[in-house]
N, C-alpha and C positions, 0 to 999 in steps of 0.2 A: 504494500500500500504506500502510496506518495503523497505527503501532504505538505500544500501550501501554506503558511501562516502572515495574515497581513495586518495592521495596525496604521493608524494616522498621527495618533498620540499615546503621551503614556497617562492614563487616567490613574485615577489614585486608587493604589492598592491594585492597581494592572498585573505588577508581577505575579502575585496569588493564584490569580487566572491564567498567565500565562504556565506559570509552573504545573497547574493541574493539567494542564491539557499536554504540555509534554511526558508529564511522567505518563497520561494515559496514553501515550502513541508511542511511548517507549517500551512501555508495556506489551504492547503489540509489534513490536519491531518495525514499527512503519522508517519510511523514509522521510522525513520533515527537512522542509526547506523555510528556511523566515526571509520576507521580505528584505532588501540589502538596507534601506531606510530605517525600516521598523526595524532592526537590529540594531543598529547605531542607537539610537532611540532607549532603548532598551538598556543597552551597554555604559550609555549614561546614567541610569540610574546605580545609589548607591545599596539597594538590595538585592541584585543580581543574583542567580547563581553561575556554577560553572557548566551546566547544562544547556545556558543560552550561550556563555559564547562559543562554545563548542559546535553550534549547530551551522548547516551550511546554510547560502543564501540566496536568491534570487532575484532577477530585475525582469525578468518576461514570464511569463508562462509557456507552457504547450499542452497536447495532449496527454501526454503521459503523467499527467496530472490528477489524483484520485477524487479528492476533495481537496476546498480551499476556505479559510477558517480567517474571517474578517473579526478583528477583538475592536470593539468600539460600540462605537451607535450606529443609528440608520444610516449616518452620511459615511461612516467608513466603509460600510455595506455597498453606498451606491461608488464610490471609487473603488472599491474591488471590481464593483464591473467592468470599471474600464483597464483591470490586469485579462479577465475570464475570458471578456466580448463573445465571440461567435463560438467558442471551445466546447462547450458542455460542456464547463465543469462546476459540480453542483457548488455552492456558495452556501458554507452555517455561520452563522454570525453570534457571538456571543457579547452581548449587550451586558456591557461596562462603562455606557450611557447613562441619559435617562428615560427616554420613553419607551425606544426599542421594538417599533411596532415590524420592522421587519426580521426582524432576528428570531434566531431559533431557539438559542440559549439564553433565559435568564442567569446572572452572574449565582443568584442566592441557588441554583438548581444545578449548579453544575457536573456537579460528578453524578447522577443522577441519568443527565440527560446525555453527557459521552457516553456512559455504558453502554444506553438504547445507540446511538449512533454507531460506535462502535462492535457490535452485535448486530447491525443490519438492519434494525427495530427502526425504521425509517420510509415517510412518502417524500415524492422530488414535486413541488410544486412549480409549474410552469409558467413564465412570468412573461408578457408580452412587451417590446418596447418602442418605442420612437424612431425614428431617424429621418433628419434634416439635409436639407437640400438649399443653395442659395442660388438667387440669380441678381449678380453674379459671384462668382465661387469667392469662398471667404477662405483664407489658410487658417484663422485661427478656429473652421470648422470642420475642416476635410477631416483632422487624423482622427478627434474621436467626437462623430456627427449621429451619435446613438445615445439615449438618455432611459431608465429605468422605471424614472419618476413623471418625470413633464418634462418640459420645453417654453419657454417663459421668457416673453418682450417685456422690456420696464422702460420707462423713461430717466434718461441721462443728464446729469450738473443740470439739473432744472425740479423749480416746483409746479410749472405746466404739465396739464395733461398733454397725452399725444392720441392719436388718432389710428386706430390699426385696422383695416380694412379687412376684411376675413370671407374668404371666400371657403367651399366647400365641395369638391368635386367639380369646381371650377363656376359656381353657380354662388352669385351674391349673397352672402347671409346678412351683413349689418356691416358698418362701422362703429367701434365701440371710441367710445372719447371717454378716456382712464387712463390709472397709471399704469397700466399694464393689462395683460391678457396672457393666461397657462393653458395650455393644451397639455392634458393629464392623462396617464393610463390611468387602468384599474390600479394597479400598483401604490402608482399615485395620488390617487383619490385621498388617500390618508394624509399626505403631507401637505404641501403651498397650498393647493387645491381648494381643502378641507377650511383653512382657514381663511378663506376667501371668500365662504358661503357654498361651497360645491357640494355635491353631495358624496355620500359612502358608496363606494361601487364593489361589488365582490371580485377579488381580482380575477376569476376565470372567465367573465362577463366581453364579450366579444364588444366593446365597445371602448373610444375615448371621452372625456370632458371637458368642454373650451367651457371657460370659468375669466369674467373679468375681474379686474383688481379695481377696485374704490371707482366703478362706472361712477360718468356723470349720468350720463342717460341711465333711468331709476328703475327702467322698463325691461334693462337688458339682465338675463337672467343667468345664468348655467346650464349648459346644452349638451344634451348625452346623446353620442351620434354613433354610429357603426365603425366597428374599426377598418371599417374597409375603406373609408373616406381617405381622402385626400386634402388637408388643411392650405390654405393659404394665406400669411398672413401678409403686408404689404403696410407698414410706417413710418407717419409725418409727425412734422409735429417742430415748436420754436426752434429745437435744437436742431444741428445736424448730424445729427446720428443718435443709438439707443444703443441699450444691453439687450442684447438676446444670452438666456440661459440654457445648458442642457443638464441636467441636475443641480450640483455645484461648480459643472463648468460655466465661465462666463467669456462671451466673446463680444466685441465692440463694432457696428456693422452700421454702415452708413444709413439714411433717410431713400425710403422706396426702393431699397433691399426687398426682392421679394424671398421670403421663409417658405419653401416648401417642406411642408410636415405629413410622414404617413408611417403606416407599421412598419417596422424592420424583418427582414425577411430572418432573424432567426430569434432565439429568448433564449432568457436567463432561468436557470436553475438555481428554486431554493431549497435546501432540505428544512423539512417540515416534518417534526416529532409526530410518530403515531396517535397519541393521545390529544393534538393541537389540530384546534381550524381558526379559519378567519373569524368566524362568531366568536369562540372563546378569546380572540383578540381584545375582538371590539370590547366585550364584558370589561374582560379587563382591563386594559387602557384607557379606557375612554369613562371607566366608572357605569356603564351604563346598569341599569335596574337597583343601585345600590342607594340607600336611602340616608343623605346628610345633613338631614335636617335636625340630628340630637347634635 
């Protein structure tokens, strides 16, 4: 077995978790590789063992890759995709965050939930994504023009709205006048989305969500369309030029930039605990049915 280990920070009391999870793969004799970064990271800290620096490291992926083990929150999760991209290789995330709604592992469950994983006691859930297109081509979007989450115009060094013209299989839907406008998978739905007034979508729901940011027009709502569409977005606005987002990438792109947005022809794997669904998510993260009024 080969396994990947990726991180972005070292959150507190990180080591703890990292240690469990080696000694469980050492246990099993896998092969473990830690990101060349997240080992530096790591190696900086003063509670180390000699188990981390001993382990070897990596800067790309490939196939021969078994599983790959993002230690963070959701945002470490969605930059591990962009080590995984088109690989199939399943992605568990051990949430050393704090909301963690894409992760597999709570930190408080851990040896617990490697056992199941480690025993096979595991579903791959299938996660659909994005991918962007510009006219005309942007370099700071060709190398990684794939997002997990949404895809997301904002407006730039201005307190004006800007104006994003949105078409939809090439047929006019609105111009929105906001700060902004996310085009969201299911995935997504939980994250920018979510807090923008969008609705919950279950992620294996064949569909995206174009969601405005602080519309002015009061009419313009959140729109649940097929993922078969074809998005176009196209904006103006005082300034000359916006941020276009693709998770936590951020790229800089001139006024009437046209954004082409549609599915990606492949997805990301999450392993997903036998015992876990999206409902029990929701329950729990979000508090839902829990009564806090004493």
């Amino acid at each position: 077995m080969k396994i990947g280990i990726y991180g972005q920070f070292y959150h507190e009391n990180a080591e703890i978790y990292i240690q469990m999870l080696l000694d469980a793969l050492q246990k099993r004799a896998a092969e473990v590789l830690i990101e060349e970064n997240f080992l530096e990271i790591i190696n900086r800290n003063q509670d180390i063992t000699k188990n981390f620096s001993n382990c070897s490291t990596f800067t790309k992926l490939d196939k021969s890759f078994d599983l790959f083990f993002s230690i963070g929150g959701d945002g470490t999760i969605l930059k591990a995709v962009t080590f995984v991209r088109d690989l199939g290789i399943p992605i568990v995330g051990i949430n050393t965050g704090r909301l963690g709604f894409l992760a597999t592992i709570q930190k408080e469950e851990m040896t617990e939930s490697l056992n199941q994983i480690l025993e096979g006691e595991y579903a791959i859930s299938e996660r659909t994504l994005l991918t962007v297109e510009t006219v005309p081509k942007s370099d700071e979007i060709q190398s990684l023009s794939f997002a997990l989450n949404e895809v997301a115009v904002n407006r730039r060094n201005t307190t004006s709205m800007i104006k994003v013209e949105t078409l939809v299989n090439d047929k006019h839907l609105t111009s929105y006048w906001s700060d902004g406008l996310i085009v969201a998978t299911p995935t997504g739905s939980t994250g920018y989305s979510l807090s923008c007034g969008g609705p919950v979508i279950e992620p294996h729901t064949n569909a995206f969500v174009i969601t405005p940011i602080a519309p002015h027009n009061l009419n313009a709502r959140p729109l649940v369309i097929p993922d078969s569409s074809i998005i176009t977005l196209k904006v103006s606005g005082r300034e000359n030029s916006f941020l276009a987002s693709m998770d936590s990438r951020i790229a800089t792109l001139e006024d009437e930039t046209s954004i082409i947005i549609k599915k990606a022809p492949f997805t990301i794997k999450l392993l997903q605990l036998n015992d876990d669904s999206f409902i029990k998510t929701l329950r729990k993260k979000l508090l839902w049915g829990e009564d806090k009024r004493n």
